[in-house]
C-alpha positions as CSV (number, residue, x, y, z in Angstrom):
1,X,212.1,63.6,205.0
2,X,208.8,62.5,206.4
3,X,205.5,62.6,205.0
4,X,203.0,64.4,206.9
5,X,198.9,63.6,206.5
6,X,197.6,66.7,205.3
7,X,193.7,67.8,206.7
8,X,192.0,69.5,204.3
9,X,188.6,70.3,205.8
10,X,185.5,69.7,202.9
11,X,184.4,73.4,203.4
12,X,187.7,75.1,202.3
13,X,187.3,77.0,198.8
14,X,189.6,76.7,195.8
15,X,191.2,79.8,196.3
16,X,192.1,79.0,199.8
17,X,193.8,75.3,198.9
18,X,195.4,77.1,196.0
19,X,196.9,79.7,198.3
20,X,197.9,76.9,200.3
21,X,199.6,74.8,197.8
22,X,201.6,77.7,196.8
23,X,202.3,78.6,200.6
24,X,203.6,74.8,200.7
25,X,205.2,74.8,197.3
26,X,207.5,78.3,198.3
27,X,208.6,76.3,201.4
28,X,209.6,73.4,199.8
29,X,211.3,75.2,197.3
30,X,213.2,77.3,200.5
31,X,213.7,74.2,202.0
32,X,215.2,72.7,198.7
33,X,217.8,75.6,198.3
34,X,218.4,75.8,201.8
35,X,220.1,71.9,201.4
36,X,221.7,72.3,198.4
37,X,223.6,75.4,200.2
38,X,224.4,72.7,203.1
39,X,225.4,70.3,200.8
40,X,227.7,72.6,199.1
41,X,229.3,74.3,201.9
42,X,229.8,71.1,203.2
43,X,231.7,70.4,199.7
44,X,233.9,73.2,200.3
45,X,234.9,72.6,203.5
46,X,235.8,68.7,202.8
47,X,237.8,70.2,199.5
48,X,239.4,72.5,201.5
49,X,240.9,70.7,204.1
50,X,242.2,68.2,201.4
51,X,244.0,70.6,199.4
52,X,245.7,71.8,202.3
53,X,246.8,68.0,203.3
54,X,247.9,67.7,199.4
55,X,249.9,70.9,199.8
56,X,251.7,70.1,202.7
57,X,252.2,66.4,201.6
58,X,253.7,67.7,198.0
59,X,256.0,70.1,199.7
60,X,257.7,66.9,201.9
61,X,257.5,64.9,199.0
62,X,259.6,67.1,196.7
63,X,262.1,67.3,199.5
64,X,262.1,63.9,200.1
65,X,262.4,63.4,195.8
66,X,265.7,66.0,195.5
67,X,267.3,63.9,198.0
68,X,266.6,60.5,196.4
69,X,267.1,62.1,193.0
70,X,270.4,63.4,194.2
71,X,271.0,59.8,196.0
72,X,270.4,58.0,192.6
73,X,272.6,60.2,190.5
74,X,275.4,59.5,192.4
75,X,275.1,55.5,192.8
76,X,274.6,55.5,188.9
77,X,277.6,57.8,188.3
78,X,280.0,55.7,190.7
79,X,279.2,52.8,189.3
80,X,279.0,53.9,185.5
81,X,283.0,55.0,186.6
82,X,282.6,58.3,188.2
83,X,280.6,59.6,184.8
84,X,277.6,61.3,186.7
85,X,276.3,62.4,183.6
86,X,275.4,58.9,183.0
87,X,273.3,59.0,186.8
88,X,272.2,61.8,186.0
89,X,270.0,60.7,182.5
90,X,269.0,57.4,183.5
91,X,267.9,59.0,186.3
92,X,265.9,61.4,184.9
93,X,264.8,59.2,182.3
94,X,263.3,56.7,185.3
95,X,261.5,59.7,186.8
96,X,260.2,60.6,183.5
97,X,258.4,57.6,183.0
98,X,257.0,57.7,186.3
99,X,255.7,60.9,185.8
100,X,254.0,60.1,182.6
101,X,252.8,56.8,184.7
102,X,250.7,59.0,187.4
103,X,250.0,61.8,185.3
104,X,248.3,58.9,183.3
105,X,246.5,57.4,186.5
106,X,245.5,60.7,187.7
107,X,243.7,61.7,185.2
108,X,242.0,58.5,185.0
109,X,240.7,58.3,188.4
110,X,240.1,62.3,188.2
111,X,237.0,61.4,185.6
112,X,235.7,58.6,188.4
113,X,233.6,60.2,191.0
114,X,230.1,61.8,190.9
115,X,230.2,65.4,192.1
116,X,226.3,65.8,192.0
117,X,224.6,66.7,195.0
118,X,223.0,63.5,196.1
119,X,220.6,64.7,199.0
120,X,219.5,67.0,196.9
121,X,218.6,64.7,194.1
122,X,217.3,62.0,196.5
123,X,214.8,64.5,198.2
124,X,214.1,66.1,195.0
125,X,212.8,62.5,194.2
126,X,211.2,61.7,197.3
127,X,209.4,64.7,196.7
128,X,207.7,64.1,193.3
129,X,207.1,60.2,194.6
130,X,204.5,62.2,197.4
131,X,203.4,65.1,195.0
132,X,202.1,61.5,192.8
133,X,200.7,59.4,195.7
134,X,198.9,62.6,196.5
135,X,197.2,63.7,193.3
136,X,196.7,60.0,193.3
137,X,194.6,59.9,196.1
């Protein structure tokens, strides 16, 4: 956002500058609410979209890890001598721990990002930065 040079002509009363300075004030605050609406709609969308790419993505993954489930219960069994129970826990045990391994990492990179609204914050500064070069001046 640009700074504009403000004329203020020598004759103009108190009340008048006031009245402008609120005028101002109610349309940076308009302004100010109408980007943080943006920002968040924006949000939405983008969270949207991925949660429908995560649906669709776990509903082939559990397909594809019944079938490799299924696949790995049977090596184990025929090679533990036809005892498929055998496949069956190790495998599950395996799965288990891989589970617990992601769950683990999830949550851990879940706590990582900043879900602030950064334009927001960076005009909001910007903004008191010119409201103190121009009481300054």
């Amino acid at each position: 956002m640009a700074a504009h040079a403000v004329h203020i002509d020598p004759d103009t009363g108190i009340t008048e500058l006031v009245g402008q300075l609120a005028s101002d004030s109610k349309r940076l605050v308009r302004d100010e609410i109408l980007l943080g609406k943006l920002e968040v709609k924006e949000s939405i969308r983008t969270g949207a979209r991925g949660v429908l790419w995560l649906s669709m993505a776990f509903g082939i993954a559990v397909i594809a890890l019944v079938a490799l489930t299924i696949t790995f219960v049977t090596l184990i069994g025929r090679l533990a001598d036809g005892n498929y129970w055998v496949g069956a826990l190790v495998t599950g045990v395996i799965e288990v721990g891989l589970g617990v391994f992601l769950l683990l990492r999830g949550v851990r990179r879940f706590g990582e990002p900043s879900y602030t609204l950064g334009e927001s914050r960076e005009e909001i500064r910007e903004t008191a930065a010119w409201v103190a070069r121009e009481r300054a001046s």
